[in-house]
ROVOMI-693904 format. One record per residue (C-alpha): residue number from 0; chain; x, y, z. Coordinates in steps of 0.001 Angstrom, whole numbers, plus 500000, padded with zeros to 6 digits. Layout:
BEGIN
<atom num="NUM" cadena="A" x="X" y="Y" z="Z"/>
...
END
This chain:
BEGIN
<atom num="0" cadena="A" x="210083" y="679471" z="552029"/>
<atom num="1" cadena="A" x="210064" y="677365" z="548663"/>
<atom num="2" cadena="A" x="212632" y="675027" z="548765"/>
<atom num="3" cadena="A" x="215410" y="675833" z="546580"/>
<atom num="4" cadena="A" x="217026" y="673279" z="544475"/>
<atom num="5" cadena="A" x="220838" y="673861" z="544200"/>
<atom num="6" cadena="A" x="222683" y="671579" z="541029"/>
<atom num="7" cadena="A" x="226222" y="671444" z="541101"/>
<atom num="8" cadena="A" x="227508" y="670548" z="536898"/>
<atom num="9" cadena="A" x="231178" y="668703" z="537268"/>
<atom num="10" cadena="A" x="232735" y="666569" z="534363"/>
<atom num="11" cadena="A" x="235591" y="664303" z="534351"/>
<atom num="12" cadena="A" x="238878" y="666076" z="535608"/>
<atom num="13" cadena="A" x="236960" y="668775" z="537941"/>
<atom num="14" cadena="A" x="238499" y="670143" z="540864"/>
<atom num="15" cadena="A" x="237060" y="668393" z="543455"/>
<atom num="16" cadena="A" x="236226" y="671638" z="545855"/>
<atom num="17" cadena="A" x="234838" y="673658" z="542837"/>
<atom num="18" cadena="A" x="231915" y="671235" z="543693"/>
<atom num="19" cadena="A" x="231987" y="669872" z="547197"/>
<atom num="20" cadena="A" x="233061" y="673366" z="548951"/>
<atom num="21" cadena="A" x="229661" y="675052" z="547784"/>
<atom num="22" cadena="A" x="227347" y="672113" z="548488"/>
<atom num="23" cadena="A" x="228893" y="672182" z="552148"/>
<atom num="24" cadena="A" x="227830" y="676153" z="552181"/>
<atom num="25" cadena="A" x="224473" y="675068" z="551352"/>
<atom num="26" cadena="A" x="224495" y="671583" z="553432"/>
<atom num="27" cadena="A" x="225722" y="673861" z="556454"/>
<atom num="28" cadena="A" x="222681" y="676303" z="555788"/>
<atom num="29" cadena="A" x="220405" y="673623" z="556217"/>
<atom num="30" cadena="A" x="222107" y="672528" z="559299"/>
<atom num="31" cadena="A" x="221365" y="675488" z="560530"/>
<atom num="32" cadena="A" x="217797" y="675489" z="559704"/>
<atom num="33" cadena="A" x="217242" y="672306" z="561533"/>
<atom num="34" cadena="A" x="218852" y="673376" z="564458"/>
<atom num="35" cadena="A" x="216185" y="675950" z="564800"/>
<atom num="36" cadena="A" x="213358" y="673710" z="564046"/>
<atom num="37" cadena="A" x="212753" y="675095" z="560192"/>
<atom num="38" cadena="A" x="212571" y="673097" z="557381"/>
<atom num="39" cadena="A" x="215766" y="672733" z="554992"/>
<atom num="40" cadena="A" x="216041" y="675532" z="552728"/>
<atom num="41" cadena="A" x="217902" y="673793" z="549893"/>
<atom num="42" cadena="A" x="218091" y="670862" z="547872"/>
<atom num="43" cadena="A" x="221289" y="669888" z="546506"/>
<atom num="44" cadena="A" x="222322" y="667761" z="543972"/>
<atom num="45" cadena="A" x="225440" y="666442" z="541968"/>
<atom num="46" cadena="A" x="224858" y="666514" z="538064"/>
<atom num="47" cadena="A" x="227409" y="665490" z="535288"/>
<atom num="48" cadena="A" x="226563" y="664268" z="531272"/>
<atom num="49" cadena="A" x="224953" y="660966" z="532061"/>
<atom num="50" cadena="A" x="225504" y="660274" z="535444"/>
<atom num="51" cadena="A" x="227031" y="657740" z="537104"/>
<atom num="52" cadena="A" x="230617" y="657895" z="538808"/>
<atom num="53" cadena="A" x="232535" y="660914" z="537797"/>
<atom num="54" cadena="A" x="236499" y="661286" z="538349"/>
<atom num="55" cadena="A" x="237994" y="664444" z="540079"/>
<atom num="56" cadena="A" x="241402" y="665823" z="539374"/>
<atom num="57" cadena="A" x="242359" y="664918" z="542956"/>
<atom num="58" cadena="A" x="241382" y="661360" z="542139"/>
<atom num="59" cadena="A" x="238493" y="661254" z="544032"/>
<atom num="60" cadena="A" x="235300" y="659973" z="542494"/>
<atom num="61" cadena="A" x="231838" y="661162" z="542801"/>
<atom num="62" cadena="A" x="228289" y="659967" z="542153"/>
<atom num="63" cadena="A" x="226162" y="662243" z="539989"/>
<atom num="64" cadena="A" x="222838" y="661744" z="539054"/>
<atom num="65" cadena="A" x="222288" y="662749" z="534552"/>
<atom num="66" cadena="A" x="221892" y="666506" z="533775"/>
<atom num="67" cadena="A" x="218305" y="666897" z="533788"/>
<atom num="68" cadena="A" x="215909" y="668037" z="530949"/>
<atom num="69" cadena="A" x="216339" y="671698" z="530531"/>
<atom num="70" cadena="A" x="213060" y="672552" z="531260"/>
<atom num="71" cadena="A" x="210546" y="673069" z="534332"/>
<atom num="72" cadena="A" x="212363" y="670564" z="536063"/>
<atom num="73" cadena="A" x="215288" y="673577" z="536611"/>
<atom num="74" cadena="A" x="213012" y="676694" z="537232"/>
<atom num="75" cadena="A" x="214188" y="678279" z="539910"/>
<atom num="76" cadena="A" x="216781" y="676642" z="540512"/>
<atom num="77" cadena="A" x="221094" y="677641" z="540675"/>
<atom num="78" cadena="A" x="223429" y="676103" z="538572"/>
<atom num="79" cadena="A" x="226757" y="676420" z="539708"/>
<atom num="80" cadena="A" x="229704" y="674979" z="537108"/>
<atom num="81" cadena="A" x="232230" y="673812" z="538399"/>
<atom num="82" cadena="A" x="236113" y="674238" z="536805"/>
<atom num="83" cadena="A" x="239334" y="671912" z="536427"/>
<atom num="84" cadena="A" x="243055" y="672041" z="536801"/>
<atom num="85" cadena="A" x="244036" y="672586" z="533070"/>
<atom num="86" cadena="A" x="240738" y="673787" z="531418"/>
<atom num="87" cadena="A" x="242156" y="673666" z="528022"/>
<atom num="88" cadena="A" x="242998" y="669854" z="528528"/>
<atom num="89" cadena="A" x="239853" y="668819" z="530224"/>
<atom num="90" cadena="A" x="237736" y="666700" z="527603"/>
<atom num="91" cadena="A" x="234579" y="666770" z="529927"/>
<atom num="92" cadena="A" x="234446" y="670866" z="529790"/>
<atom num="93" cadena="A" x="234828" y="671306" z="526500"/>
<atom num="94" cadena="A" x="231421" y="668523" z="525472"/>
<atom num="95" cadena="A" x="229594" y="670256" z="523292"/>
<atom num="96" cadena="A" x="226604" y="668421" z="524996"/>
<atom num="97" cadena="A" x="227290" y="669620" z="527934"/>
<atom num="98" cadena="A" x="227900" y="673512" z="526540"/>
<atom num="99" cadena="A" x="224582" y="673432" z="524997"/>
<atom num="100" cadena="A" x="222820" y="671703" z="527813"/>
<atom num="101" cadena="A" x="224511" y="674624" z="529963"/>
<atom num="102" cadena="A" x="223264" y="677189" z="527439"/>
<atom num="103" cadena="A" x="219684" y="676070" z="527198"/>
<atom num="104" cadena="A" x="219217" y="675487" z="531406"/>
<atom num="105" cadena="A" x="220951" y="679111" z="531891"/>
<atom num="106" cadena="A" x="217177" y="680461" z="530717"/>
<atom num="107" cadena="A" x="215463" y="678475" z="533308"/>
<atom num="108" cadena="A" x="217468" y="678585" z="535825"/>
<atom num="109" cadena="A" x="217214" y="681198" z="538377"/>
<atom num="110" cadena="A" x="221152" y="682136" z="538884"/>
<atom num="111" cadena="A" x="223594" y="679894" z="536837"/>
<atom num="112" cadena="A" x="227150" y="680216" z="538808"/>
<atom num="113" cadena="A" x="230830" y="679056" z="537833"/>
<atom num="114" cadena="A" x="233538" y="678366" z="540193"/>
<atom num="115" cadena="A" x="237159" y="679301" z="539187"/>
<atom num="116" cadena="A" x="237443" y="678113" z="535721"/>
<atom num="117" cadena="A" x="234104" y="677021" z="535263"/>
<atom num="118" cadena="A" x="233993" y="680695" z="533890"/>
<atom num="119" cadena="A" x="235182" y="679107" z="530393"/>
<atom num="120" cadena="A" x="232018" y="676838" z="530423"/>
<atom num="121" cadena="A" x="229512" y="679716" z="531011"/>
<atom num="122" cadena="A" x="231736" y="681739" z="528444"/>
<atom num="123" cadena="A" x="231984" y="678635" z="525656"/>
<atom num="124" cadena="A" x="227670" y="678769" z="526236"/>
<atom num="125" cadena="A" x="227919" y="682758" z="525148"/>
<atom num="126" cadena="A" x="226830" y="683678" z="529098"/>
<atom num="127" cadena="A" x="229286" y="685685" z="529349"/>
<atom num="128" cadena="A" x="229218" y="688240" z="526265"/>
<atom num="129" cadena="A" x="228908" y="691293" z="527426"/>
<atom num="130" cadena="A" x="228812" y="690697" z="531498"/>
<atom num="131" cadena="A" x="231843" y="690974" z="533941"/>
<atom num="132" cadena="A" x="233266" y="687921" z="535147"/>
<atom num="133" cadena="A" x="236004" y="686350" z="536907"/>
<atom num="134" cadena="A" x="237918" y="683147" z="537126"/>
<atom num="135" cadena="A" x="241576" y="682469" z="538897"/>
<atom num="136" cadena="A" x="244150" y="684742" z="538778"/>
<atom num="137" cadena="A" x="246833" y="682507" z="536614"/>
<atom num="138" cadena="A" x="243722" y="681858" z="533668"/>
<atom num="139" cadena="A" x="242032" y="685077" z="533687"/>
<atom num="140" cadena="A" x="243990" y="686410" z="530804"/>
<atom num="141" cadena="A" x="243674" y="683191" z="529114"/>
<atom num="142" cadena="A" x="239815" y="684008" z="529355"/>
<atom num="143" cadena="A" x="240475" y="687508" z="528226"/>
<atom num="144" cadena="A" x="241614" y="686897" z="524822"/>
<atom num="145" cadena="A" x="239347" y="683962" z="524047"/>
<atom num="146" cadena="A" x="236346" y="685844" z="524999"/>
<atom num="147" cadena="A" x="237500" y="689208" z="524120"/>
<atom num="148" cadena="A" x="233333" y="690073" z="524490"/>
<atom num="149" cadena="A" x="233878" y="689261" z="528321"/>
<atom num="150" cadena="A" x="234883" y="692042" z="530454"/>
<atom num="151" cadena="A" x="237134" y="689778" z="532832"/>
<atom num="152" cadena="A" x="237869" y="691220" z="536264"/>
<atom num="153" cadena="A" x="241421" y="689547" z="537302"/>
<atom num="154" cadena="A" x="241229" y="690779" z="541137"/>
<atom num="155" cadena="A" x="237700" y="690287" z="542406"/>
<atom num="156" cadena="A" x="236600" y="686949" z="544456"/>
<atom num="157" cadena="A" x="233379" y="687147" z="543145"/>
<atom num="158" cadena="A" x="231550" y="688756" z="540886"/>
<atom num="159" cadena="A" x="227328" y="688715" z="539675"/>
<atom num="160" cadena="A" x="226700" y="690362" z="536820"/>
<atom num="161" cadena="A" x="222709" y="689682" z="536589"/>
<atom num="162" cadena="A" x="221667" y="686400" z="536680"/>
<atom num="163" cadena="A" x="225130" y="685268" z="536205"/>
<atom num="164" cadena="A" x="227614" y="684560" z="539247"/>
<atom num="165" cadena="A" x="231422" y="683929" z="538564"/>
<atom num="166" cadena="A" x="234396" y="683327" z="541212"/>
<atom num="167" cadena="A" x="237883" y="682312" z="541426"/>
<atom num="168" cadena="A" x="239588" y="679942" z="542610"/>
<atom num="169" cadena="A" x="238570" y="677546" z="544079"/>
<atom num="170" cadena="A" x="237882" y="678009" z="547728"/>
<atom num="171" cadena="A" x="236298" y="681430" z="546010"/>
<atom num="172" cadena="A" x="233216" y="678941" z="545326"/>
<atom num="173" cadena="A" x="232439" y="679135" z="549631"/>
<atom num="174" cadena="A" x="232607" y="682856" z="549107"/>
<atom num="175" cadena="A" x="230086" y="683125" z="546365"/>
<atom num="176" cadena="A" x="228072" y="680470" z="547733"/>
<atom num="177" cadena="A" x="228202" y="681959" z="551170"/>
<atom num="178" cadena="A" x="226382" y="685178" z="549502"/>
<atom num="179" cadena="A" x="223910" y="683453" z="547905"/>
<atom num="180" cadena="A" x="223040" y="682284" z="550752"/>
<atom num="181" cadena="A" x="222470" y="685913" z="552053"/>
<atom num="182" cadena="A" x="220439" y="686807" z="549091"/>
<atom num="183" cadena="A" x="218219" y="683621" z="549491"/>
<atom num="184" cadena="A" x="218211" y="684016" z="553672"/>
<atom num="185" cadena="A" x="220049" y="687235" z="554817"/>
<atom num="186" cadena="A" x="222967" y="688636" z="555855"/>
<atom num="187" cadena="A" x="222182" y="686440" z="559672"/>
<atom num="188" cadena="A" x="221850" y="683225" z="558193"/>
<atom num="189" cadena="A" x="224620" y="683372" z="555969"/>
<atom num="190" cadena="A" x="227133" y="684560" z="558867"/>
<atom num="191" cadena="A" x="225883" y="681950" z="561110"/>
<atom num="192" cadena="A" x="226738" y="679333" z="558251"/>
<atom num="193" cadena="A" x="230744" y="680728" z="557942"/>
<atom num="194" cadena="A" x="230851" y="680664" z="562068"/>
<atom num="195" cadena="A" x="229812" y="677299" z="561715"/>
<atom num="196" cadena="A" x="232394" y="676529" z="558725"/>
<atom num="197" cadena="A" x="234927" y="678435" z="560207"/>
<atom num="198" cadena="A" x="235400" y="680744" z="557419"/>
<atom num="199" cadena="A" x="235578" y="684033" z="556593"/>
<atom num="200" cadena="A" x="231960" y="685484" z="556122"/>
<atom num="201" cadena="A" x="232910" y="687954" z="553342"/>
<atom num="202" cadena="A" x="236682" y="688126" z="552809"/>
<atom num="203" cadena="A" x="238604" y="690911" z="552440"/>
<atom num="204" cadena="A" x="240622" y="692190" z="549480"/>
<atom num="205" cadena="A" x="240743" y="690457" z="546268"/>
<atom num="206" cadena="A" x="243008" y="687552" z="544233"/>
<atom num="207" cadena="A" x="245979" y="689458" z="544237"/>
<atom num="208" cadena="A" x="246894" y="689214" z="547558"/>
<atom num="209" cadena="A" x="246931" y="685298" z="546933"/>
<atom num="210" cadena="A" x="249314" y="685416" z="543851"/>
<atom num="211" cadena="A" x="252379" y="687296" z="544358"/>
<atom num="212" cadena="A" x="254234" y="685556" z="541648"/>
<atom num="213" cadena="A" x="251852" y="687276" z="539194"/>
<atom num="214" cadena="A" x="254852" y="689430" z="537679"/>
<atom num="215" cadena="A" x="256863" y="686013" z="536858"/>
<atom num="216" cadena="A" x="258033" y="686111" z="533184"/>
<atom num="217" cadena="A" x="259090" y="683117" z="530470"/>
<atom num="218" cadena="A" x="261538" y="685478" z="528431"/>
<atom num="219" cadena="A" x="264551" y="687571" z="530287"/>
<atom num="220" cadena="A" x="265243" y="689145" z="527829"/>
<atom num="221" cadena="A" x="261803" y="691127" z="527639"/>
<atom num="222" cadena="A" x="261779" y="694442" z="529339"/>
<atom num="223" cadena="A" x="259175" y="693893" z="531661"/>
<atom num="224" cadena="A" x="261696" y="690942" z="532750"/>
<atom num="225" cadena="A" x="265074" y="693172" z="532830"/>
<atom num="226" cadena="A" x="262916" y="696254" z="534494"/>
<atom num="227" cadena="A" x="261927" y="693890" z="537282"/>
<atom num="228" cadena="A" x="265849" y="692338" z="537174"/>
<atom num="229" cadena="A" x="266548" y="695607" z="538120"/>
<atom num="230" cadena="A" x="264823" y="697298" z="540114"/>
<atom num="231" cadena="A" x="264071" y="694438" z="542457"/>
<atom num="232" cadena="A" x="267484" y="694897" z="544327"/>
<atom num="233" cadena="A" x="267165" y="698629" z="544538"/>
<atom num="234" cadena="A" x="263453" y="698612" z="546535"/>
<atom num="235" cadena="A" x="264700" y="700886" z="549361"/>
<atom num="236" cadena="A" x="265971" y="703466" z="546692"/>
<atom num="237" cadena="A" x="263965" y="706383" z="545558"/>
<atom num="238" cadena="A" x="263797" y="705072" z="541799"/>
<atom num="239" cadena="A" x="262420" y="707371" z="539263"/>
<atom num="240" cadena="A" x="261354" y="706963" z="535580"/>
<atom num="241" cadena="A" x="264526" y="708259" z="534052"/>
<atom num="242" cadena="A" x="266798" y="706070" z="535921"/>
<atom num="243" cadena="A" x="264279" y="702985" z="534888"/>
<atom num="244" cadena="A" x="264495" y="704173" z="531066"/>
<atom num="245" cadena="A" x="268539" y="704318" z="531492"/>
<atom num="246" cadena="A" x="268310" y="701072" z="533385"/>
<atom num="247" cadena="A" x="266873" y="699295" z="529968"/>
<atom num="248" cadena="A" x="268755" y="701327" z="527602"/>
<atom num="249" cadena="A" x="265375" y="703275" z="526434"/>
<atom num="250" cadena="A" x="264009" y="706332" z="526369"/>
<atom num="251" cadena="A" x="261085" y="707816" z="528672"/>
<atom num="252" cadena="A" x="258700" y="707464" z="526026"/>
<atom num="253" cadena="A" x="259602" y="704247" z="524538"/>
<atom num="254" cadena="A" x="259770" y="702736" z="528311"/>
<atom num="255" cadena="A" x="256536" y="703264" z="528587"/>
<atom num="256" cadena="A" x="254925" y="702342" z="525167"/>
<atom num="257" cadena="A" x="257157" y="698598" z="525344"/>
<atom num="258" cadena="A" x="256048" y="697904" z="528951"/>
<atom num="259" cadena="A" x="251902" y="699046" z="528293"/>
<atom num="260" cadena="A" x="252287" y="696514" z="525144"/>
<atom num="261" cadena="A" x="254578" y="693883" z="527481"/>
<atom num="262" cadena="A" x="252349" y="694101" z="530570"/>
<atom num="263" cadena="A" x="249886" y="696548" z="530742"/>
<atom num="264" cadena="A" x="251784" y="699059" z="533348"/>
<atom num="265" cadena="A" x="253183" y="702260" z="533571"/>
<atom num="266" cadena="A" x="257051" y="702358" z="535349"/>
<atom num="267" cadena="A" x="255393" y="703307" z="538342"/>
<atom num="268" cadena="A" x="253194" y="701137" z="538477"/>
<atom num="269" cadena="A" x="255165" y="698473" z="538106"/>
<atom num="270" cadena="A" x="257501" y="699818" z="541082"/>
<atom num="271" cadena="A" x="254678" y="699994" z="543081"/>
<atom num="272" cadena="A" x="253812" y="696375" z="542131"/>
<atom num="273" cadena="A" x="257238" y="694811" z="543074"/>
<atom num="274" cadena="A" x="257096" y="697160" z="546444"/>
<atom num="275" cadena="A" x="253953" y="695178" z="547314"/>
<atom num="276" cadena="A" x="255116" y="691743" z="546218"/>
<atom num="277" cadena="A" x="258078" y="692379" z="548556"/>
<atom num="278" cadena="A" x="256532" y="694024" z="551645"/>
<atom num="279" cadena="A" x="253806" y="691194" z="551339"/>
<atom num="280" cadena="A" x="257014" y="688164" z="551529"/>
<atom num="281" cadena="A" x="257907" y="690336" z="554673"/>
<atom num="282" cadena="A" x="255371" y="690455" z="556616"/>
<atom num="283" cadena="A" x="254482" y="686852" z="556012"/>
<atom num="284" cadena="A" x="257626" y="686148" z="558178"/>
<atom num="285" cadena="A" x="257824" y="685490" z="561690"/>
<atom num="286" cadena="A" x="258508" y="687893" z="563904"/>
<atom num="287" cadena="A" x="258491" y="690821" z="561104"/>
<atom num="288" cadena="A" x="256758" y="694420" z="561887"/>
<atom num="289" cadena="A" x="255072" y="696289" z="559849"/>
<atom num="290" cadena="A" x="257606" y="699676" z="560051"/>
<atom num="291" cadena="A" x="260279" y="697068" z="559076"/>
<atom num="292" cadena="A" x="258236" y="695611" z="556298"/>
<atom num="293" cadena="A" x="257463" y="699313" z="555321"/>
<atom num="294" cadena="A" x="261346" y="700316" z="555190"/>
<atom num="295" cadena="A" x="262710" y="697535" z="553916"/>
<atom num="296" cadena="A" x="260290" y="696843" z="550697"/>
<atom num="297" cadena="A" x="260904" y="700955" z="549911"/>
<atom num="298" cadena="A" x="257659" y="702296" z="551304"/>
<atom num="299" cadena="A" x="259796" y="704611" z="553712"/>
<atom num="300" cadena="A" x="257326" y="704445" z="556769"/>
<atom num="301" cadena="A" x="254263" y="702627" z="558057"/>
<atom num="302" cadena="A" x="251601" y="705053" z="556469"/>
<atom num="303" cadena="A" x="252768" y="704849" z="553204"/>
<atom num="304" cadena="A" x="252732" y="701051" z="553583"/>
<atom num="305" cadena="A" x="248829" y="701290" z="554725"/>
<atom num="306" cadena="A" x="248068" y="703175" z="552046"/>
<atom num="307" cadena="A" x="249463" y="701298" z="549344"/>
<atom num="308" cadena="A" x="247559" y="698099" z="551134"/>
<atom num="309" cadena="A" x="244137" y="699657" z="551316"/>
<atom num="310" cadena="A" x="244067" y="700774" z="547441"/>
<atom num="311" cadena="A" x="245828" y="697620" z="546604"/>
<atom num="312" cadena="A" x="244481" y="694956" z="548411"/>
<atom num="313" cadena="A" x="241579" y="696302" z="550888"/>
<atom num="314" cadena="A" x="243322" y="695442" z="553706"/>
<atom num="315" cadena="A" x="245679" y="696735" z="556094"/>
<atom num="316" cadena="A" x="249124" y="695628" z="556815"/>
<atom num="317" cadena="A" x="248349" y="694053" z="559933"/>
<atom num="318" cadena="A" x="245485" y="691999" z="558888"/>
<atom num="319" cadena="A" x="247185" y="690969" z="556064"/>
<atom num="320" cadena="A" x="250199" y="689585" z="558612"/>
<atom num="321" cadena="A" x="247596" y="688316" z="560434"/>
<atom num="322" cadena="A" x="246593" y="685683" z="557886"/>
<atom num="323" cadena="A" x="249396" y="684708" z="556298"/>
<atom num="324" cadena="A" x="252506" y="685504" z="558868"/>
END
C-alpha cells in the first residue's frame, strides 16, 4: 500500500500526549509491519507555524519541521490537531495563521483529526459547523456555546463525522488513532498494535465514567447545588419527585423547569446521576462488592446496579471495578 503520511499540528502550550500518544499508535503500526517483513505503512511528522523547537505544557520541547504549503504536498494525508491545557489562554491555538492554514489543508487532506481540545481549532477553521464532535468532558460545554452550529457529543471517546475525526482527552488521541489504523489496515493490524502498546484496543463506555465530579457546582445556593446537598445523604432512600420539590421549597413543576434551565436534567435524572457517581466511588475501593456497591449507593440489588451501568456507561459493574478498584 501507498504510504500514508501522518502530520501531527501542535503550537506553543500543547499537551504533550495530544501529539506524541498518536504518533506512537502509528510508530507502533510500523513496528509491526517490519516485524513481518512489509514496508512501513506511515510517515509521520511533527508540524507547528514555522518550525523549529516548540514548548509543551508539560515543559517538554519538541522539534517540528514548518506547516507545509497547503497544497499537493498534503493530499492524502491526516492531520491530526493537537489541544492544550487552557485553550482559551493558549496564544499558539488561537493564530489566525495557523486557523487558516488549518482551514485551507482540511480540503486536501484526506481525514483532518483533533485530539481533546484541538476540537476548538477545527471549530475556529468552521470544520465543525454542522458535524458532531467531541472534546474533554470539563470543555465540551465551553465548545457548545461558542460553536452553537456544532452538535457536541460530551460522552463519546471518539467521534468521525465524515472526513472529520474528533476525541477527548487526551489519551482519547490512542483511541482514535488506534481506529484509523483499522480503517487504513484492519481490524488485525490495529489490535496487534494495542497488544503491543498495552492498551485497550477499543475501550469501553464513554467520558463519563472518567469524570465523576461532573455535577460539581460554583454557587450553593443554586438548586441544582441544594438538590444534590440533599439528596446525596439520603441515596439508600426511595426518594421521589415530591419529596425533592419539598426538599427545595418548590413546586413539582417549577422543580423541574429551574433544574432543565440549571443543568439540563429532570429530578430523576439527576438521582440517577448522583446514584452512579456514588456506586462508581464504591466500587473503586478495595475489597468492595458489587451487591454492596448496589445497596449502599440506593440501587437496592445487583441487577438494578447492571442496568443502570450498561445504559450509563457500557459497561458492567465488574469491569468497571476491574479498572479502577
Amino acid at each position: 500500500m501507498k504510504t500514508i503520511d501522518i502530520w501531527l499540528l501542535v503550537f506553543p502550550g500543547f499537551v504533550l500526549l495530544d501529539a506524541t500518544g498518536p504518533a506512537q499508535v502509528f510508530a507502533s503500526a510500523n513496528d509491526e509491519a517490519r516485524d513481518a517483513g512489509l514496508a512501513p505503512p506511515y510517515r509521520i511528522g511533527m508540524i507547528a507555524p514555522g518550525g523549529g523547537a516548540v514548548a509543551s505544557s508539560c515543559g517538554v520541547t519538541v522539534l517540528a519541521a514548518p506547516l507545509p504549503p497547503a497544497g499537493r504536498k498534503l493530499a492524502g494525508a491526516t492531520l491530526i490537531v493537537s489541544g492544550a491545557t487552557g485553550m482559551e489562554d493558549a496564544d499558539g491555538a488561537h493564530d489566525p495563521a495557523l486557523v487558516r492554514w488549518v482551514a485551507r489543508a482540511a480540503g486536501r487532506v484526506a481525514r483532518c483529526c483533533a485530539v481533546c481540545t484541538g476540537a476548538f481549532v477545527l471549530a475556529r477553521a468552521g470544520l465543525l459547523d454542522g458535524r458532531r464532535a467531541v472534546t474533554h468532558w470539563m470543555d465540551a460545554a465551553s465548545l457548545q456555546a461558542q460553536f452553537p452550529a456544532t452538535d457536541v457529543q460530551d460522552d463519546a471517546i471518539y467521534i468521525k463525522d465524515g472526513p472529520v475525526y474528533t476525541s477527548a482527552g487526551i489519551a482519547a488521541g490512542m483511541d482514535l488513532a488506534l481506529s484509523l489504523v483499522a480503517e487504513d489496515l484492519g481490524r488485525a493490524a490495529s489490535l496487534a498494535v494495542a497488544k503491543r502498546m498495552v492498551v485497550f484496543f477499543k475501550r469501553p463506555g464513554g467520558q463519563r465514567q472518567f469524570s465523576s465530579q461532573l455535577l460539581a457546582q460554583d454557587d450553593p445556593q443554586d438548586v441544582h447545588a441544594r438538590l444534590i446537598a440533599w439528596l446525596r445523604p439520603r441515596l439508600r432512600q426511595q426518594i421521589d419527585v415530591d419529596q425533592m420539590a419539598a426538599a427545595c421549597a418548590l413546586s413539582v413543576r417549577t422543580l423541574h423547569r429551574r433544574l432543565r434551565q440549571a443543568a439540563n436534567l429532570t429530578p430523576a435524572q439527576l438521582l440517577l446521576r448522583l446514584r452512579m457517581e456514588a456506586a462508581c466511588g464504591l466500587l473503586e475501593r478495595p475489597g468492595m462488592t458489587v451487591k454492596r456497591a448496589a445497596g449502599q449507593s440506593g440501587f437496592g440489588n445487583e441487577y438494578n446496579l447492571r442496568r443502570a451501568f450498561a445504559a450509563q456507561l457500557g459497561v458492567v459493574p465488574s469491569d468497571y471495578q476491574a479498572r479502577f478498584g
